[in-house]
N, C-alpha and C positions, 0 to 999 in steps of 0.2 A: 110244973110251972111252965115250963118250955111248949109242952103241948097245948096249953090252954091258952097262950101269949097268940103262940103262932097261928092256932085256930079262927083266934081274932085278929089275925093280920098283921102280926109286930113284926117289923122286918129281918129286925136282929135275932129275936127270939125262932122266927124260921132258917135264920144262916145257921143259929149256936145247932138249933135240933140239928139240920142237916149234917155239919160237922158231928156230931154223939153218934149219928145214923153212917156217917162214911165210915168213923173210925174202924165200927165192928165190921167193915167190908175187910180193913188190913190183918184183921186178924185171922191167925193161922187156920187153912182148912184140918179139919179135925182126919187123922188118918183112917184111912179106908173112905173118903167120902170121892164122887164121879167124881173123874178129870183127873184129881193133881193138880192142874196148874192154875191161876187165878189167884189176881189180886197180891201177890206177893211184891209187887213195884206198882200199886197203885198208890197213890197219897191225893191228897188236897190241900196243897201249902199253903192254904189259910187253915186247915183245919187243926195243926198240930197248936193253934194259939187259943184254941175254945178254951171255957175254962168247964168242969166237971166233968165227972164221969161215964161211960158210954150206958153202963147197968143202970143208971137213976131216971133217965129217959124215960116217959113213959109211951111207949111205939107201937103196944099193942101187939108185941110180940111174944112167946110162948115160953122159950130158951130162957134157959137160966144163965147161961153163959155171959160176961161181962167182957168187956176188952180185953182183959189181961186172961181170961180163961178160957179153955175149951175148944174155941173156935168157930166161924161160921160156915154151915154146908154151900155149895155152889148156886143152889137154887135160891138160900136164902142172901148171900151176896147179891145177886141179881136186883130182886125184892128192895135191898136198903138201898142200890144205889140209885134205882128208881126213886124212892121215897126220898134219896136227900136230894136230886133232881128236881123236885115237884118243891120241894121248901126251899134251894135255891133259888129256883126259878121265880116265887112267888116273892120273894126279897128282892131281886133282880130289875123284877116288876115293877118294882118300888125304888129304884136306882138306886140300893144298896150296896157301895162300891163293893166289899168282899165278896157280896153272893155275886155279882158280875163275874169277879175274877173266875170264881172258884166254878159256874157255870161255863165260862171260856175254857176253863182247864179241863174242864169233862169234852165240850166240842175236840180240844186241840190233843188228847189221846184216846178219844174216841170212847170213851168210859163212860158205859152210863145212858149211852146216847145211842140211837139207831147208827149213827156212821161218823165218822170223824167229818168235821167241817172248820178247816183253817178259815174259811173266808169269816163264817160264823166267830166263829174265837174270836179273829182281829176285831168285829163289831164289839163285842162283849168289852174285849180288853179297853178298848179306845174309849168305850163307855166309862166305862170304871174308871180311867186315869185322869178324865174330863173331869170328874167328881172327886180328884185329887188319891189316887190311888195310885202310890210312887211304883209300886211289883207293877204294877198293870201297863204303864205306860214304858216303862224297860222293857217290857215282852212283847207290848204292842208295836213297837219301835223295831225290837229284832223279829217278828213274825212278819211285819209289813214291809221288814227288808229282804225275805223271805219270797212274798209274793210278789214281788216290785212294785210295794205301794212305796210312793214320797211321802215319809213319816219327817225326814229329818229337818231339826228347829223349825217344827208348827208348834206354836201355841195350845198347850191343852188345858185351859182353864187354869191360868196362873201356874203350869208347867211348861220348861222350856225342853222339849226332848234334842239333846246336841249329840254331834256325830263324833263316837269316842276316836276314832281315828284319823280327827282332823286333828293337825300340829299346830292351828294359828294362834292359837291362846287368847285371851277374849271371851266372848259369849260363846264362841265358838270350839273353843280348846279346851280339853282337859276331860269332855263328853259327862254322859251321866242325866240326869235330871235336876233340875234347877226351880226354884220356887222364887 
């Protein structure tokens, strides 16, 4: 269903696949496969909220392996995070606040992506929090304080991002996001 959804352009139905598609990136490389190392601290904190299973996917893939078994080889990791890059991205498109995030979060560890790009991220995030995406505007806020952008108390589409380390108390005190 998710492949068929997303074929036709459902934005959600592209975030859900891509998440089913990253999950089986976290899972364990099968021993003896090249490298060793990969993927063991990758996530995508929108992805642990999908709902179904990673095996029910229909991805076109060969493996019989599900998420909870066997594991994915290094080659094939590669492969899926491409593939949930492309169905982010295609949701993203579509200013679907999660795929934003979850696309920012592939720039801002470099996963997935030719090369890391914080500037990229911050666009993404700020996108996403514009379109009421409470994760996106927190991260936007500290990666733009990061690069010294001035993020603090701008308006972001009926968000107020405040400076948690102001004491005045008010609009201003207490920090956090505000609706």
């Amino acid at each position: 269903w998710y492949r068929k959804a997303a074929d036709q352009g459902h934005a959600q139905a592209q975030y859900n696949l891509g998440n089913l598609l990253f999950q089986r990136v976290a899972a364990p490389i099968p021993s003896g496969a090249a490298g060793g190392a990969g993927g063991a601290s990758l996530s995508a904190p929108e992805a642990a909220g999908s709902r179904g299973g990673a095996g029910g996917a229909s991805s076109g893939r060969t493996s019989g392996a599900g998420a909870g078994g066997g594991g994915v080889d290094l080659k094939e990791r590669e492969r899926l995070k491409a593939a949930a890059y492309a169905l982010w991205m295609a949701a993203a498109d579509q200013d679907y606040p999660p795929a934003l995030f979850n696309v920012g979060q592939m720039y801002r560890q470099g996963v997935g992506v030719p090369t890391a790009d914080r500037e990229r991220c911050l666009a993404l995030w700020q996108r996403a929090a514009e379109l009421g995406h409470p994760q996106a505007a927190i991260c936007a806020r500290e990666l733009g304080q990061e690069l010294g952008e001035a993020l603090l108390d701008r308006p972001l589409d009926g968000l107020t991002i405040t400076d948690p380390t102001d004491s005045r108390g008010g609009e201003k005190g207490g920090g956090g996001v505000r609706r």
